[in-house]
VOFI-366623 format. One record per residue (C-alpha): x, y, z; residue number from 0. Coordinates in Angstrom, 1 decimal. Example, Ala and Ser with C-alpha at 12.3 -4.5 7.8 and 13.67 -1.06 7.14 Angstrom:
2
ATOM       px       py       pz   seq
ATOM     12.3     -4.5      7.8     0
ATOM     13.7     -1.1      7.1     1
//
This chain:
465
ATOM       px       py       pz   seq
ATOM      7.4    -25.9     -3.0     0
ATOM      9.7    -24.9     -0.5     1
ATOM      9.1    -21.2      1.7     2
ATOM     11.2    -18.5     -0.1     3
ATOM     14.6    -18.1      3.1     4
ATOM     14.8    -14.3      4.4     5
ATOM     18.4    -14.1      2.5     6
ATOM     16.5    -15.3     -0.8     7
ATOM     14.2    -12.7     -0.8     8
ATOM     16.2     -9.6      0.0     9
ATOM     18.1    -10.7     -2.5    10
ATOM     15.5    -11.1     -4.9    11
ATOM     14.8     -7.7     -4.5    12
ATOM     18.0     -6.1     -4.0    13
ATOM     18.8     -7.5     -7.8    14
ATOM     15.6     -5.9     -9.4    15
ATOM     16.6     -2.8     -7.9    16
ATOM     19.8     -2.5     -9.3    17
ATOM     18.6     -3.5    -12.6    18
ATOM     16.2     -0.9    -12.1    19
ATOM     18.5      1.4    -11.2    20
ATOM     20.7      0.4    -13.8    21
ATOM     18.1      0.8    -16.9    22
ATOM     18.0      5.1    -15.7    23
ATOM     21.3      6.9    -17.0    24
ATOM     20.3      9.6    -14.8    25
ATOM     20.9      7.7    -11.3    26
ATOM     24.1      7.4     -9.6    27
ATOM     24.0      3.3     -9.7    28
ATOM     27.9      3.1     -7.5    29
ATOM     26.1      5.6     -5.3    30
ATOM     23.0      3.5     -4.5    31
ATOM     25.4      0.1     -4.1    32
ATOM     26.7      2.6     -1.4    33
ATOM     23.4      3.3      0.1    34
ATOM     21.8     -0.2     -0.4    35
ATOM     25.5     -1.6      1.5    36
ATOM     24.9      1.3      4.7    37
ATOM     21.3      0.4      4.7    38
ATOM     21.8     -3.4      5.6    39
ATOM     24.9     -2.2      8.0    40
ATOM     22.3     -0.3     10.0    41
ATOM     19.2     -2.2     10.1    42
ATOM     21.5     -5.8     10.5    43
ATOM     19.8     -7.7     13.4    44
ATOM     16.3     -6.5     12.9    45
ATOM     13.6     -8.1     11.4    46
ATOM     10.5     -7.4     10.0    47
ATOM      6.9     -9.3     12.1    48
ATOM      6.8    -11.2      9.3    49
ATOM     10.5    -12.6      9.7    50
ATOM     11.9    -11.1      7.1    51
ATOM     15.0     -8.5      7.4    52
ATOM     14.3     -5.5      8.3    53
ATOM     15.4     -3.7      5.3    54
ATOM     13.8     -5.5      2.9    55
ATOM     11.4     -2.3      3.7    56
ATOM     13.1      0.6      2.3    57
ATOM     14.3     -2.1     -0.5    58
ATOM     10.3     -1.7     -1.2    59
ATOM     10.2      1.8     -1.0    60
ATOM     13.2      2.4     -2.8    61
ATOM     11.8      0.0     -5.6    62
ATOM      8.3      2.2     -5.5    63
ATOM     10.3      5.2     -5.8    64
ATOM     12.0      4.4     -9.2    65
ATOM      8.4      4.2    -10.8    66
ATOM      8.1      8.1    -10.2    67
ATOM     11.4      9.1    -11.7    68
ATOM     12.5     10.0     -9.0    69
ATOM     16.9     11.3     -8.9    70
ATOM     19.6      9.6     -6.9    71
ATOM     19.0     11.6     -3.5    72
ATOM     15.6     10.1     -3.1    73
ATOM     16.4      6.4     -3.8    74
ATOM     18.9      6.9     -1.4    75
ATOM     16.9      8.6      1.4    76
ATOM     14.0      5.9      0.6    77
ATOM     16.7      3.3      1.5    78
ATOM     17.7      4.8      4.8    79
ATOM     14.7      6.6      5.7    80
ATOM     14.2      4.7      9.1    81
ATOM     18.2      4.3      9.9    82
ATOM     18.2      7.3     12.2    83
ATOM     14.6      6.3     13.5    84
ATOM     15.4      2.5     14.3    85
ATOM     18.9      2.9     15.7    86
ATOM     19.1      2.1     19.8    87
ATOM     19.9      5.5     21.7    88
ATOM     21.0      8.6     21.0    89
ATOM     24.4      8.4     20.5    90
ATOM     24.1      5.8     17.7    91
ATOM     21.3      8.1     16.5    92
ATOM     23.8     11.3     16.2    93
ATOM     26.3      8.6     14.8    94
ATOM     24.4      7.4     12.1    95
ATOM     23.2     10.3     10.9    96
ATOM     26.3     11.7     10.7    97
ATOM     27.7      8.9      8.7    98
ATOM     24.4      9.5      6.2    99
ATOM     25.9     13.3      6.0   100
ATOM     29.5     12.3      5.3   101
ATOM     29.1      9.5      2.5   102
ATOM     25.4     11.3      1.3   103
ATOM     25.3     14.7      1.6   104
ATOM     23.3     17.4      3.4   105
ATOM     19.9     16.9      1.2   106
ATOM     20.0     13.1      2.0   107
ATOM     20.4     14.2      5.7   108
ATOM     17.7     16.8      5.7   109
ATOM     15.2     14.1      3.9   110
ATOM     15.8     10.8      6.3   111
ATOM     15.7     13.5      9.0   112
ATOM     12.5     14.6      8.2   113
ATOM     11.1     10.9      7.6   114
ATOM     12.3     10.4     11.1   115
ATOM      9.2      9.9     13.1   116
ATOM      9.4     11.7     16.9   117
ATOM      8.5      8.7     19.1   118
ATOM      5.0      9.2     21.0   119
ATOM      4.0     12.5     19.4   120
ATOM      2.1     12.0     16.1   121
ATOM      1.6     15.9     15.2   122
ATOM      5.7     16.6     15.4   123
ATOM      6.0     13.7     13.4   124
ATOM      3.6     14.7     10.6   125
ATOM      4.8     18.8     11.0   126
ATOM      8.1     17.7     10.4   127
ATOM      7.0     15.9      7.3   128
ATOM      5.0     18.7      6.3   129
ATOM      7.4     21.9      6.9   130
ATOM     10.0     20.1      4.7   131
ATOM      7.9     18.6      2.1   132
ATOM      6.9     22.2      1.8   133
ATOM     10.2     23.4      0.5   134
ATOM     10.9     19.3     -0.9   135
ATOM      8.3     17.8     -2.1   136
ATOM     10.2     14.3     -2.1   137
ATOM     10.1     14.1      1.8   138
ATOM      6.0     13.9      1.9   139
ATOM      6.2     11.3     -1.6   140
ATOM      8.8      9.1      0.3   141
ATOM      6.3      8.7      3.8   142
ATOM      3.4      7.9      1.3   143
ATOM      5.2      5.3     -0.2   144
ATOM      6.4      4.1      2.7   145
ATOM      3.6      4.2      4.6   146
ATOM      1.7      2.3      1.6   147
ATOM      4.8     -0.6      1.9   148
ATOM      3.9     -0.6      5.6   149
ATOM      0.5     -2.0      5.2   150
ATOM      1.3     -4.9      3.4   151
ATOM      2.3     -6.2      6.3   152
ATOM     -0.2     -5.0      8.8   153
ATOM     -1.4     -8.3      9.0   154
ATOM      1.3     -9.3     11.4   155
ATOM      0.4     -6.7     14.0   156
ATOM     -2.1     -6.8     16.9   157
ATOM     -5.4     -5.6     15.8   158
ATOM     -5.4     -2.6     17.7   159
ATOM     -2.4     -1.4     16.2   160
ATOM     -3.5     -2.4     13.1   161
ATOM     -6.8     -0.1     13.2   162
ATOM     -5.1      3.0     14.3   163
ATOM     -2.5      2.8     11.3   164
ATOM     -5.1      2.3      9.1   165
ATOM     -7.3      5.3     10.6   166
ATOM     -4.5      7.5     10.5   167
ATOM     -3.6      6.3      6.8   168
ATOM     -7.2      7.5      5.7   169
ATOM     -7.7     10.4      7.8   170
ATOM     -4.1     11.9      6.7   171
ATOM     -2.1      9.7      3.9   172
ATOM     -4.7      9.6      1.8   173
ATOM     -6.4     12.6      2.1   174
ATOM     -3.0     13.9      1.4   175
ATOM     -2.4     11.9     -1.9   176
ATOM     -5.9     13.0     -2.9   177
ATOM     -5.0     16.9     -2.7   178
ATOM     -1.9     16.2     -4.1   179
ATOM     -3.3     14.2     -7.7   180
ATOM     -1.6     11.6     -6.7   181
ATOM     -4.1      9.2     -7.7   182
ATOM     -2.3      5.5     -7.7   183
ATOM     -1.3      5.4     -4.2   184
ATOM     -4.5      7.6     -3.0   185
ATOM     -6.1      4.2     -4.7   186
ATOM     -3.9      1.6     -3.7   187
ATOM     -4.0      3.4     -0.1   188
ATOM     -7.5      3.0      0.6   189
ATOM     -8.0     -0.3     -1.1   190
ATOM     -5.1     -1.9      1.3   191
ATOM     -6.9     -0.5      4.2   192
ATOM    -10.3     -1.6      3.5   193
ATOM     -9.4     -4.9      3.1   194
ATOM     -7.3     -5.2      6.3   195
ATOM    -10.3     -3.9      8.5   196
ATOM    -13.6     -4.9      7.0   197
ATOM    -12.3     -8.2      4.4   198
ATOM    -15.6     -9.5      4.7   199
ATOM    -17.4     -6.0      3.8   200
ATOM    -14.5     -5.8      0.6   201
ATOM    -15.5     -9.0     -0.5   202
ATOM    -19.7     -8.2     -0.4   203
ATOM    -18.4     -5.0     -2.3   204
ATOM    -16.0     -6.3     -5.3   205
ATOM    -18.4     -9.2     -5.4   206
ATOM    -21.6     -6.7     -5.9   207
ATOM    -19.7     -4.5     -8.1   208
ATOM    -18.7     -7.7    -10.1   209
ATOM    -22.5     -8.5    -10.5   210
ATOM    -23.2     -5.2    -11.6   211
ATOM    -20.5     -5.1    -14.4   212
ATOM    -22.3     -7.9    -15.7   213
ATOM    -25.7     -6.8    -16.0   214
ATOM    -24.6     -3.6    -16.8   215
ATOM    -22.0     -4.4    -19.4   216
ATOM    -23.9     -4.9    -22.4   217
ATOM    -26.0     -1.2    -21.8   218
ATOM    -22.2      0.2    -21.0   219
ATOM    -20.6     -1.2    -24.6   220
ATOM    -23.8      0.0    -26.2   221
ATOM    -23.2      3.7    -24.5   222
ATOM    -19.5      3.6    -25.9   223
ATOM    -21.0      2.7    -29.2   224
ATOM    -23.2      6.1    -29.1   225
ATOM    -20.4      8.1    -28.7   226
ATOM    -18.1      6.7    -31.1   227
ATOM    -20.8      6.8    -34.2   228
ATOM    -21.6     10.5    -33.0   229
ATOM    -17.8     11.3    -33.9   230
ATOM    -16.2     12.0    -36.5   231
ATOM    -13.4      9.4    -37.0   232
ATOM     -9.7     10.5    -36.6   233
ATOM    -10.3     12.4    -33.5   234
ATOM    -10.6      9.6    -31.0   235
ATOM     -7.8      7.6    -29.9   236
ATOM     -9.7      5.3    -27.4   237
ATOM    -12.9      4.9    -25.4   238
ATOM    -12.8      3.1    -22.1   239
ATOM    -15.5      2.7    -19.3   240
ATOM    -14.0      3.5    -15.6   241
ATOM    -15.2      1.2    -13.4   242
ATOM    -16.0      2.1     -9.4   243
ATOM    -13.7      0.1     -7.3   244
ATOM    -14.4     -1.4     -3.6   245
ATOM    -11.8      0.9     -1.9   246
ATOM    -14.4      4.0     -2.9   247
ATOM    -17.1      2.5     -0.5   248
ATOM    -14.1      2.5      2.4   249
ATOM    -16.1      5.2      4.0   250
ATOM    -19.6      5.5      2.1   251
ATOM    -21.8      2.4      2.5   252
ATOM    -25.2      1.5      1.5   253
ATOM    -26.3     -0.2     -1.3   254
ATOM    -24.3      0.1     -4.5   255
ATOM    -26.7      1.8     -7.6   256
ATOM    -24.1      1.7    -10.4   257
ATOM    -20.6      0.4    -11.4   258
ATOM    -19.6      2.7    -14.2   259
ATOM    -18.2      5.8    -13.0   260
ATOM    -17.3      7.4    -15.7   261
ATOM    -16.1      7.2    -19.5   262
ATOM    -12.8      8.0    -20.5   263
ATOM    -12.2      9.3    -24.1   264
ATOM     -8.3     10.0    -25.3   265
ATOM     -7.7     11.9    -28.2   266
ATOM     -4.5     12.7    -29.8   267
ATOM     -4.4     16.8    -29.3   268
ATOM     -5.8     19.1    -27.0   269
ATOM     -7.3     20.6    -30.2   270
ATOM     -8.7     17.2    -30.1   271
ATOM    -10.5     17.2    -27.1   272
ATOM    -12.4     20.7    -27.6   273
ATOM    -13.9     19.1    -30.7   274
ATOM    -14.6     15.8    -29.3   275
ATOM    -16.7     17.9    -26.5   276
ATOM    -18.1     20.0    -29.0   277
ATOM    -19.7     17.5    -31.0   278
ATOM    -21.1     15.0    -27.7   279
ATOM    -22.6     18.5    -26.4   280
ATOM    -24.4     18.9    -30.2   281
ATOM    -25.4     15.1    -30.0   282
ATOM    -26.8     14.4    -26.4   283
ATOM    -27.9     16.5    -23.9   284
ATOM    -25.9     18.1    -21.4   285
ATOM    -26.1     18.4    -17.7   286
ATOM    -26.4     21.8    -17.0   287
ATOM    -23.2     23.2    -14.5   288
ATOM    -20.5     20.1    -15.0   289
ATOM    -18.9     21.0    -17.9   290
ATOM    -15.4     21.9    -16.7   291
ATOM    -12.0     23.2    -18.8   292
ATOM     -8.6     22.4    -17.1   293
ATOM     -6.8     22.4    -20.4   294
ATOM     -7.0     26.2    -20.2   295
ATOM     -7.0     26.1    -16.7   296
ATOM     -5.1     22.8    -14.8   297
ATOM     -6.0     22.3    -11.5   298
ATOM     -3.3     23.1     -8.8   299
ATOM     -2.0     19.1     -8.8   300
ATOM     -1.7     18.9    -12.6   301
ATOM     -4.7     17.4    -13.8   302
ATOM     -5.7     18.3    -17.3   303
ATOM     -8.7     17.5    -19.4   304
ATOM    -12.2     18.3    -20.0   305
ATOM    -15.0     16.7    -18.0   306
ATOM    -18.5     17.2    -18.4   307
ATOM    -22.0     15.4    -18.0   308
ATOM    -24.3     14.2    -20.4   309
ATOM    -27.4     11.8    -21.2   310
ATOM    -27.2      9.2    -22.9   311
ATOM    -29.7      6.2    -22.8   312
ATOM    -31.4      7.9    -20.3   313
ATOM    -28.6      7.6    -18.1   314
ATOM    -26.4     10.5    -16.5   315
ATOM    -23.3      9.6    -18.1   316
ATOM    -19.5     11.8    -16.9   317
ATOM    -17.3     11.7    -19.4   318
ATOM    -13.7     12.7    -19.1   319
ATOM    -12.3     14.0    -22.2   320
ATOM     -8.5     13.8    -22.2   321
ATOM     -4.8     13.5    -24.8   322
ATOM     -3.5      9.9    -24.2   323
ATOM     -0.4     12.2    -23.1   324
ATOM     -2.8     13.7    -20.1   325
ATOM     -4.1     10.3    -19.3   326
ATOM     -0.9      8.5    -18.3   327
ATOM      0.4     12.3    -16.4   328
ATOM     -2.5     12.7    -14.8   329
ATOM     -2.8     10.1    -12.2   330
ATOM      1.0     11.3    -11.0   331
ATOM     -1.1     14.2    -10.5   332
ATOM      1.6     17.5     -8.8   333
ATOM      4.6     15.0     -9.7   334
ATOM      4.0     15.6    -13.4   335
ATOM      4.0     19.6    -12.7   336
ATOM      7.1     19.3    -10.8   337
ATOM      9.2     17.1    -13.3   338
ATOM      8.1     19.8    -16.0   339
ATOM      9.3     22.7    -14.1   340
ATOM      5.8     24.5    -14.1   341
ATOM      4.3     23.4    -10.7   342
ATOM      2.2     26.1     -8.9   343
ATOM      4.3     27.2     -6.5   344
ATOM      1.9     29.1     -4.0   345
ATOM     -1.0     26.7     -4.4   346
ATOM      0.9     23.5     -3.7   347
ATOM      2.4     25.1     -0.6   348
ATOM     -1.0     26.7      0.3   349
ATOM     -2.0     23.0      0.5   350
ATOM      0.8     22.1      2.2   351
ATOM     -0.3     24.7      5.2   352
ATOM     -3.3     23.0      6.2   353
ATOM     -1.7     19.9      7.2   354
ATOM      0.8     21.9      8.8   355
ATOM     -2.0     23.0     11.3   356
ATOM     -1.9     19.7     12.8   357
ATOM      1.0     20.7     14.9   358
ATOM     -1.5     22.8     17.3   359
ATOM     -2.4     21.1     20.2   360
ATOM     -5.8     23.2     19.6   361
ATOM     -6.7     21.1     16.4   362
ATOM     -7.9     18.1     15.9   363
ATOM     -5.8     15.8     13.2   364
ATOM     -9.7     14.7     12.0   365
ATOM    -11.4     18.2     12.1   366
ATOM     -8.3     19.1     10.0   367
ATOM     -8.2     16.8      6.9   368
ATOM    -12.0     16.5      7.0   369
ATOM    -11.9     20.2      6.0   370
ATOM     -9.5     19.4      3.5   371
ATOM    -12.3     17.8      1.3   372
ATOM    -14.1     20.9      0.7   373
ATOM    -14.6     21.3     -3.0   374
ATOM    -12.4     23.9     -4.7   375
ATOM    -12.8     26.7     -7.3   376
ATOM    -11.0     28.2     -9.8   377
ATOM    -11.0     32.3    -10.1   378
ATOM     -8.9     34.7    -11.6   379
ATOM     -6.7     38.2    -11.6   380
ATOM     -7.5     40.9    -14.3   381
ATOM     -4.4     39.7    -16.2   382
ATOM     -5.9     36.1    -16.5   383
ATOM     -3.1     34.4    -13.3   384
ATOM     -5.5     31.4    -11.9   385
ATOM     -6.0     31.5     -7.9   386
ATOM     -7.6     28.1     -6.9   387
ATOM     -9.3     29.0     -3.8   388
ATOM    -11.7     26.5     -1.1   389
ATOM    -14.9     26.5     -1.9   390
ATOM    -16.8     29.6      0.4   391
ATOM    -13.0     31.7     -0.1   392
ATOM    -14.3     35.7      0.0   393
ATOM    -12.6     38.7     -1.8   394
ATOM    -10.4     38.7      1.3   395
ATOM     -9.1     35.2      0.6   396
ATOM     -8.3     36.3     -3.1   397
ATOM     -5.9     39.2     -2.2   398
ATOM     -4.0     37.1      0.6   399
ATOM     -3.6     34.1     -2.5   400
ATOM     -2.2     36.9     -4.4   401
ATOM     -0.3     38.6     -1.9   402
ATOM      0.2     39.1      1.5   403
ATOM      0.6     42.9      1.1   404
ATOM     -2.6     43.2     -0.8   405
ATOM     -5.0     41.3      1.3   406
ATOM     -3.6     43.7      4.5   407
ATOM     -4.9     46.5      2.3   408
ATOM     -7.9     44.9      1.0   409
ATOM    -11.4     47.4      1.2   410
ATOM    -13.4     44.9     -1.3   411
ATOM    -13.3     44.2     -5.1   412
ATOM    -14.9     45.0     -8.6   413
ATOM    -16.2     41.7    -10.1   414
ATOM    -18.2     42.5    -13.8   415
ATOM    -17.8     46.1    -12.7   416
ATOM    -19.9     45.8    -10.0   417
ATOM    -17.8     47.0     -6.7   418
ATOM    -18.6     44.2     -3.6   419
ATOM    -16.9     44.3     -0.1   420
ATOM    -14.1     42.1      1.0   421
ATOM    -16.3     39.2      2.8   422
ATOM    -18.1     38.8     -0.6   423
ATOM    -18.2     34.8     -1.6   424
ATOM    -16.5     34.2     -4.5   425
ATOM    -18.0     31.6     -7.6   426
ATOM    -15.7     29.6     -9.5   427
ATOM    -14.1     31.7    -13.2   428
ATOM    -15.2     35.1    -11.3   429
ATOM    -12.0     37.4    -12.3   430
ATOM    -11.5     39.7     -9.1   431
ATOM     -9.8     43.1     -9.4   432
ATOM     -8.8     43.8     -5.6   433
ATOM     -9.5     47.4     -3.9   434
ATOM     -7.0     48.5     -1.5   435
ATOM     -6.9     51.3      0.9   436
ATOM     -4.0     52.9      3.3   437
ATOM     -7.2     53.5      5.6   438
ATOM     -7.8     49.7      6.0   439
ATOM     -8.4     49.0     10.0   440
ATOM     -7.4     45.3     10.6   441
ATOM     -9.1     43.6     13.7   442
ATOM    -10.1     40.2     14.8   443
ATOM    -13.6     40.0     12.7   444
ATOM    -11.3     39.9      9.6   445
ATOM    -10.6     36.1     10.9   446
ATOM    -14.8     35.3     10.1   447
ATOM    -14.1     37.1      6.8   448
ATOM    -11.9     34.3      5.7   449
ATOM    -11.4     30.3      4.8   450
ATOM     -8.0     29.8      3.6   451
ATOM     -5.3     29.0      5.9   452
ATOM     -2.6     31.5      5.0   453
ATOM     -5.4     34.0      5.3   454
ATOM     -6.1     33.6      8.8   455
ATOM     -2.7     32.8      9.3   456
ATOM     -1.4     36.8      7.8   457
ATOM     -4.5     38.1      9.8   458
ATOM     -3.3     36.6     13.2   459
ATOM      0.5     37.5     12.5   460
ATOM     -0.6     41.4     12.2   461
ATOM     -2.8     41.3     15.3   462
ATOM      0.0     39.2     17.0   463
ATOM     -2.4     36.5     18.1   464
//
């Protein structure tokens, strides 16, 4: 069979974007003919390594876009989000970007500006994505998509190149997806990568994994099987195992102990779910400090559900207990928050600030995101408003989450009526009433007092450091 031509596939694609386009009422489809018809003006003459056009790229992204529900102004901005970027000089820079302001709009403009990458400087690059995704979050969804498209063709690069795009992917891009809940292209992410540095080591891995499933699937079934006759029927919509893929061993090696990671049970109410939980905590026995509630209490990127530990078969078993409704919102993770109008404002952008730290010459990009891992806990104001805080936050940390004012008041807290002082480490469902004082005396041992980055940020701003 005959190699697909250049002009075949672009447009291949081009048509299952429009039909894509088409099949959402909501989306300007004469608009995006506009944008898809700029898009090849600009990038005409440039090709992709793999011979390809050029924009059969941000054809990709755009088409990766759609699957989010995303509105006209960021299919566009997906199209032409390296326009300005690839464009020889700066005159045709100013030129084309212009253009994108007349026929687009300003919020098209402000979005392929901030995908624009700054040539030779990785930390304005990624501050620029960050400052604006922190206002719109569709700039930072766009660069992981794109970013995501970009490794698929990876191959075609030298190999040196091709390792420090996929260090920076894991190190940044994921890690960012991650804190964000967005779970598919955190995945997808870290499985491209592995296998374009270590295919041998990915191969050992899925292979192992595979051999595991099979000795293990039997005991697995018979674990589902348990659950289910512990039930009562008509509160369980499904039972299915989740398996451990290779990408998860990216960065933790040694030899593989298990395949099932956990089991996922969807009911058909949240109502559902609290039963469900009751009765597997009445049947088997639990593991004592992993039962968690974020029905009651989401986390900051959406996720909802009950999760919990218990043994069955002699085996430690985590089960996530979730509405099928849940399950398929839940791996779009802060997207879902967003589309519902109900996002947490102050937490998303308090996640937003540590990656804006990268813009200091003074940090490290690694040191950064490695600290982003650090476990997280949930805690509370007297009237019941959830402050998700890094695992090790103080009283201090709790009344800058809250507000700015309070925490550059703070002289401690009462926690179960108990009065502590403001460095006191906080647990996760402590509710914290914050003391103030007029008397307060800020100085520079208030910075070892805290973990959170608008803390220390606040703290520095009123010393003028």
């Amino acid at each position: 069979m005959d190699r697909i031509t250049a002009e075949e596939n672009i447009a291949i694609l081009k048509d299952l974007l429009l039909k894509k386009v088409a099949e959402d009422e909501s989306i300007d489809t004469d608009t995006i003919n506009r944008a898809i018809d700029f898009g090849e003006e600009v990038h005409r003459g440039q090709f992709r390594k793999t011979g390809d056009f050029y924009f059969i790229h941000p054809i990709r992204v755009a088409l990766s876009a759609i699957e989010y529900n995303l509105d006209t102004n960021t299919i566009i901005s997906s199209l032409l989000h390296d326009s300005i970027e690839d464009a020889e000089g700066e005159w045709e820079k100013r030129r084309i970007d212009t253009e994108i302001k007349n026929k687009f709009g300003k919020t098209v403009s402000k979005l392929v500006n901030a995908l624009t990458k700054v040539r030779e400087n990785q930390n304005l690059t990624l501050y620029k994505i960050f400052q604006l995704g922190n206002i719109d979050f569709r700039v930072i969804l766009v660069k992981l998509l794109d970013r995501l498209d970009n490794l698929t063709d990876l191959s075609h690069l030298a190999r040196w190149k091709q390792r420090r795009i996929c260090q920076e992917t894991t190190t940044i891009y994921a890690e960012v997806a991650h804190g964000l809940g967005l779970i598919e292209i955190e995945e997808e992410l870290r499985d491209r990568v592995f296998k374009i540095l270590y295919p041998y080591s990915y191969k050992q891995t899925a292979d192992k994994l595979m051999s595991f499933y099979r000795e293990r699937k039997k005991a697995i079934l018979q674990i589902i099987k348990k659950i289910e006759d512990y039930t009562p029927p008509g509160l369980i919509a499904s039972i299915s195992p989740q398996y451990l893929q290779p990408q998860e061993f990216l960065l933790v090696r040694g030899e593989i102990q298990r395949v099932l990671n956990a089991i996922v049970i969807e009911t058909y109410s949240p109502i559902d779910c609290y039963s469900v939980l009751g009765n597997i905590h009445t049947s088997f026995r639990s593991v004592p400090q992993n039962m968690f509630d974020y029905i009651s209490n989401p986390k900051a990127n959406g996720w909802r559900g009950l999760t919990t530990k218990v043994i069955i078969n002699g085996e430690r078993i985590k089960i996530f207990i979730v509405t099928r409704e849940f399950q398929n919102k839940n791996r779009k993770g802060i997207l879902t928050l967003i589309n519902e109008g109900v996002y947490l404002t102050e937490n998303y952008r308090e996640f937003l600030q540590l990656y804006l730290e990268v813009a200091s010459d003074n940090i490290r990009i690694d040191d950064v995101f490695r600290s982003s891992k650090t476990k997280t806990i949930q805690t509370l104001t007297p009237a019941g408003k959830i402050i998700e805080l890094r695992y090790g936050a103080t009283i201090l940390d709790f009344a800058f989450m809250v507000h700015s004012e309070l925490g550059l008041k703070c002289a401690g807290g009462m926690i179960d009526n108990a009065r502590y002082p403001r460095n006191k480490i906080l647990e996760d469902g402590m509710v914290i009433k914050v003391l103030t004082s007029d008397s307060v005396v800020i100085d520079e041992s208030w910075i070892d007092d805290v973990v959170m980055p608008k803390s220390r940020k606040e703290i520095l701003k009123y010393l003028d450091l």
